[in-house]
C-alpha positions as CSV (number, residue, x, y, z in Angstrom):
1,X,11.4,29.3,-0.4
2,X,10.2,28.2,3.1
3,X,11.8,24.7,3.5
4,X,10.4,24.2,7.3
5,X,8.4,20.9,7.8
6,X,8.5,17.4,6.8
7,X,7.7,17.0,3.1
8,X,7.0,13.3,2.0
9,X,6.6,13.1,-1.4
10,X,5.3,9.6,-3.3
11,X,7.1,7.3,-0.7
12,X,6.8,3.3,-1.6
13,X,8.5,0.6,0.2
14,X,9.2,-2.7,0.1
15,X,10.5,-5.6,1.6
16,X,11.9,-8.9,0.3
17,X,10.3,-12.1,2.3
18,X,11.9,-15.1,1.3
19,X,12.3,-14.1,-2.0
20,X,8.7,-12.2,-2.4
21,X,8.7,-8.7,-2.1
22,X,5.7,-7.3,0.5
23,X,4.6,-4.2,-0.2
24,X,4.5,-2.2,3.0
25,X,3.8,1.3,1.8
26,X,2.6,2.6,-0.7
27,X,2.5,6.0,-2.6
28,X,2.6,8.3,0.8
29,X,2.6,12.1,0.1
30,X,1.9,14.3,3.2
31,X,2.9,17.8,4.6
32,X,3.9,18.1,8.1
33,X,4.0,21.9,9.0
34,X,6.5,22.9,12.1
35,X,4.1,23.2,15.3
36,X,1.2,20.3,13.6
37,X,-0.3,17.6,15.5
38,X,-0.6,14.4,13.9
39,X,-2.1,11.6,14.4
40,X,-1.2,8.6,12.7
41,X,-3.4,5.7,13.0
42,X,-4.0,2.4,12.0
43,X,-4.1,-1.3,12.7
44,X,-1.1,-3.5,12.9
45,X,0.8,-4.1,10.2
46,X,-0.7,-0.5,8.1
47,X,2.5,0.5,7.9
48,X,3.0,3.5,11.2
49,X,6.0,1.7,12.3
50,X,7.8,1.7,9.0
51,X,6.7,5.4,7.6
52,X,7.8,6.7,11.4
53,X,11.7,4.8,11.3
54,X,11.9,6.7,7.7
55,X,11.4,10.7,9.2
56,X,14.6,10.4,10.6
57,X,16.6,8.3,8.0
58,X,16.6,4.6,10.2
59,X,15.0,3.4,7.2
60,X,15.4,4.8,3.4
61,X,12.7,4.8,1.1
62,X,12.1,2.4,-1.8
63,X,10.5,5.1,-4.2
64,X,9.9,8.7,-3.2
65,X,11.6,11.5,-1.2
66,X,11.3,12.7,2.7
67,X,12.9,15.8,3.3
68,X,13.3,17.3,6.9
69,X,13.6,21.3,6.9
70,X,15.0,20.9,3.2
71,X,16.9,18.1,4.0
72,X,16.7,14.6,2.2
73,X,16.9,11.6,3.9
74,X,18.3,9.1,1.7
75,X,21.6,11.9,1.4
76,X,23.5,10.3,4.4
77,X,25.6,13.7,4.7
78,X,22.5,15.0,6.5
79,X,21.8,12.0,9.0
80,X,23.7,13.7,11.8
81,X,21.3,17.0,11.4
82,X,18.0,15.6,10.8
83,X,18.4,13.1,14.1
84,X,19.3,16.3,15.9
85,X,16.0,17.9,14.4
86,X,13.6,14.7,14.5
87,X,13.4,12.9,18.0
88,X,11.6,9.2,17.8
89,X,10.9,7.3,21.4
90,X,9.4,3.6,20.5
91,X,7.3,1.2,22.2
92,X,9.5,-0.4,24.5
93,X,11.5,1.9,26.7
94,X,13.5,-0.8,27.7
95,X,15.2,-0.4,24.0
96,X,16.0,3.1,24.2
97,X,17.4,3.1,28.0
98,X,21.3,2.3,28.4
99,X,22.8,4.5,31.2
100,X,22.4,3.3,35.2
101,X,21.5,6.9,36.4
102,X,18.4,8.5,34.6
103,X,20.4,12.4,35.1
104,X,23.1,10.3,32.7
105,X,20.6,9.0,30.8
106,X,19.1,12.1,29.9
107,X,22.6,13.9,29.7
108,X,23.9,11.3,27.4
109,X,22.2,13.0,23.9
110,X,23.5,16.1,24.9
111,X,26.6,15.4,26.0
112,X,27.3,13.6,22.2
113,X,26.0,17.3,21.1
114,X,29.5,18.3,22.6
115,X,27.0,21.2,24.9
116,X,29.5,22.8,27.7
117,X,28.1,20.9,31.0
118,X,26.0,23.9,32.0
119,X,23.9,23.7,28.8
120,X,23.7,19.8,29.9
121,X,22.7,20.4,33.1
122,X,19.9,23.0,32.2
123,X,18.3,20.6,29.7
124,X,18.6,17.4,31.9
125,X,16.6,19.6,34.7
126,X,14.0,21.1,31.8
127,X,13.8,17.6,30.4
128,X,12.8,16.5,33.7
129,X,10.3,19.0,34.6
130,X,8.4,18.5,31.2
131,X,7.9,14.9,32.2
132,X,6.9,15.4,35.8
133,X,9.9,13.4,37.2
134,X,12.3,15.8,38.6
135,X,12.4,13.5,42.0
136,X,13.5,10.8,40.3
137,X,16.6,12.4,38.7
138,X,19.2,10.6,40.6
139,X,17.5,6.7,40.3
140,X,18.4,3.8,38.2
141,X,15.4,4.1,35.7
142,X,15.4,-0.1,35.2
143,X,13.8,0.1,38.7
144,X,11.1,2.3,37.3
145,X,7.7,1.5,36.3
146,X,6.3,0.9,32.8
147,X,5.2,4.3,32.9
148,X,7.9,6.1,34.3
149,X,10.2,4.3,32.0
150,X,8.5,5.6,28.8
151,X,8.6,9.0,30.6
152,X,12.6,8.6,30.9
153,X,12.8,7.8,27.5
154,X,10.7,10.9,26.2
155,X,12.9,13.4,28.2
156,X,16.1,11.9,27.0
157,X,14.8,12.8,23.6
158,X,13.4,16.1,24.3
159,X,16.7,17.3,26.3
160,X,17.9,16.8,22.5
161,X,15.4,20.0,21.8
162,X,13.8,18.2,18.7
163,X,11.5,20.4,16.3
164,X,10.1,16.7,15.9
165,X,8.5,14.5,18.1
166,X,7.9,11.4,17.1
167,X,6.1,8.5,19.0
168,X,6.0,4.9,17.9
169,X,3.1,3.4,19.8
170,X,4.0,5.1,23.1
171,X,1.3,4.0,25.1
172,X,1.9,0.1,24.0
173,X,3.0,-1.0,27.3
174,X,1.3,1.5,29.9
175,X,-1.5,1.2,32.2
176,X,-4.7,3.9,31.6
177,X,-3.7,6.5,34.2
178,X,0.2,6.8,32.8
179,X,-1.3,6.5,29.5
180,X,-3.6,9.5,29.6
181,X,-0.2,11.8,31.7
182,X,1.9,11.0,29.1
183,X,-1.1,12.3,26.5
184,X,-1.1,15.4,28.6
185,X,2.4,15.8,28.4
186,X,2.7,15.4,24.8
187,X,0.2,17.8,24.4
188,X,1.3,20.6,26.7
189,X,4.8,19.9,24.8
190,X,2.8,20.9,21.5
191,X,0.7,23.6,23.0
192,X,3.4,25.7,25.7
193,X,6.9,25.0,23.5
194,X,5.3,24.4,19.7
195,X,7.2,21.2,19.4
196,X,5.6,19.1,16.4
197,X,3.9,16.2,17.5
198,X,4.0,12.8,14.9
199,X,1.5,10.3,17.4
200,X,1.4,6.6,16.1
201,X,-1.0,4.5,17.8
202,X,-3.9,1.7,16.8
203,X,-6.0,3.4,19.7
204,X,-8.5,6.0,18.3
205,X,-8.7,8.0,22.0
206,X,-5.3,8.9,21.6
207,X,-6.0,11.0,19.1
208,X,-8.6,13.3,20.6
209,X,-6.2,16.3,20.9
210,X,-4.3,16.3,17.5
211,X,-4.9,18.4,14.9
212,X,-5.2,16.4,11.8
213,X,-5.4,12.9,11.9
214,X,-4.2,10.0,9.0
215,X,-5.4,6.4,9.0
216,X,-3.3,4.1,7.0
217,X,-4.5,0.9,5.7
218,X,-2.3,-1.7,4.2
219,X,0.4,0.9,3.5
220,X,-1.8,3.2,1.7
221,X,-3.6,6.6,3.0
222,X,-7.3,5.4,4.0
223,X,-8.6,8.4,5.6
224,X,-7.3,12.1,6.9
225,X,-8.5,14.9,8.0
226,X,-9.7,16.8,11.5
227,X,-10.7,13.4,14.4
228,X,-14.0,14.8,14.0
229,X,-14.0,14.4,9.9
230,X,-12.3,10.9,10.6
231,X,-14.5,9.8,13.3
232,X,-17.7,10.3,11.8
233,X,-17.0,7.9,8.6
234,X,-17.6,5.2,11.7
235,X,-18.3,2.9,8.7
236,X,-15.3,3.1,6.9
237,X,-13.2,2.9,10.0
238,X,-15.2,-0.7,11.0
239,X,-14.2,-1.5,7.9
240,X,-10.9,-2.0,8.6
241,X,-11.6,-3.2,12.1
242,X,-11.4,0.7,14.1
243,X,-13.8,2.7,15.2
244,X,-14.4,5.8,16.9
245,X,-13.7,6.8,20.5
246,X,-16.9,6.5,22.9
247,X,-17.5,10.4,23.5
248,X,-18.1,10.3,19.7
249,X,-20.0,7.9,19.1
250,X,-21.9,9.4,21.9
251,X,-22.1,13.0,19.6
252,X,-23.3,11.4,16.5
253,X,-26.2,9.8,18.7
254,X,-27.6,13.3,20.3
255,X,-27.0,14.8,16.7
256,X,-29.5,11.9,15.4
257,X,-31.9,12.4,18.3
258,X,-31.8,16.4,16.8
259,X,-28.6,18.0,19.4
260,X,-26.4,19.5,16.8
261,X,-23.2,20.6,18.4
262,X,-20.9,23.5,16.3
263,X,-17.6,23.1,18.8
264,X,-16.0,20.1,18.7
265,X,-15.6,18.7,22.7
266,X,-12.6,16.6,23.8
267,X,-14.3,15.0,26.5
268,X,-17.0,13.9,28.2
269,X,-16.7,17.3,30.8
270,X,-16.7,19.7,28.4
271,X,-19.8,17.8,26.1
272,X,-21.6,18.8,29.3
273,X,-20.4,22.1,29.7
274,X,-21.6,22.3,25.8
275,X,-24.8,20.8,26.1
276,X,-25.7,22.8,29.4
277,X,-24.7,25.9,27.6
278,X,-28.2,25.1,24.9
């Protein structure tokens, strides 16, 4: 039996709120496979936050089991091996950031790995070059810009060599040019080293690259399938106060003036390079 991926199976949780219990999610069952691309959308409050603490045991689940590669996450005997296989950066950077130098900083997972200091070394330096910010490698990263920071904080996770990468709202805190580098090097960390990608976000462009996408609503599974499945239910999604990114909404207006389009562009260049292909 192949026991590689992320099985969640019937997961419920709740929380007690001076003395009411809030439901937060509800009756969650997915299939991650190793080398996916998920998106995992939803407004505020649908639940992203809590469902992403519990892949690598920071929170247990109510009713339901997650198992990692096999592994459940409520067994405590396999905490130390799942956070080695499931990497989460969060929101704020800030959180995740304790070390002066940002070469200690991303040394510092390793290092508790008890890696000999030339296995430290080469993953600080790989680390590094995966997020574009082998010059800074000897600065204080609380100097650093919002950007950069969340940058630092994704290589100090990946110098870990997750099979998981999980990312709570990454872009929460960045302007629009970090914000799209930081898409491109999550992707490029998907596509060149088959890392699995788990992308939370309330932003429907951030999705535009990932392979299957899930919206939650109110803890529960609203919607999944490809972002061009999810996106065209534009109804459904305003329902719940999303809606599609502009380049599709764009689509489903040439396919109603009679342009049908088979491939399924990622941008606004390659829609052209489509359409001037008819």
């Amino acid at each position: 039996m192949d026991n590689q991926g992320i099985e969640i199976k019937n997961v419920s949780k709740k929380y007690n709120n001076a003395g009411n219990e809030i439901a937060v999610l509800h009756d969650i069952s997915l299939t991650i496979k190793p080398g996916d691309y998920i998106g995992l959308m939803g407004m505020n409050g649908a639940g992203k936050s809590t469902l992403i603490r519990m892949l690598n045991g920071l929170i247990k689940p109510g009713e339901g089991k997650i198992h990692i590669n096999g592994m459940d996450t409520a067994d405590s005997d396999n905490m130390t091996s799942i956070r080695k296989l499931v990497g989460v950066v969060f929101q704020n950077p800030d959180n995740q950031l304790i070390c002066p130098v940002i070469e200690e900083e991303i040394a510092f997972g390793p290092e508790n790995l008890g890696l000999p200091l030339s296995e430290i070394n080469q993953r600080v330096n790989w680390a590094l070059h995966a997020v574009e910010m082998e010059k800074m490698k000897h600065h204080s990263p609380h100097l650093l810009s919002g950007g950069q920071k969340q940058k630092i904080a994704l290589a100090s996770i990946l110098a870990m060599l997750p099979s998981y990468l999980v990312l709570d709202e990454p872009f929460a805190m960045l302007d629009p040019v970090s914000r799209w580098e930081l898409l491109a090097q999550i992707r490029r960390l998907n596509t060149e080293h088959n890392i699995t990608i788990i992308l939370s976000s309330h932003n429907p462009e951030d999705f535009m690259h990932a392979k299957r996408l899930i919206v939650l609503d109110h803890g529960s599974i609203y919607l999944q399938g490809s972002p061009r499945e999810v996106y065209s239910q534009d109804g459904k999604l305003a329902a719940i106060g999303l809606e599609a990114p502009g380049i599709y909404q764009l689509i489903r207006q040439l396919q109603q003036a009679g342009c049908y389009f088979s491939d399924n562009p990622n941008s606004i260049q390659e829609l052209v390079e489509i359409i001037c292909q008819k």
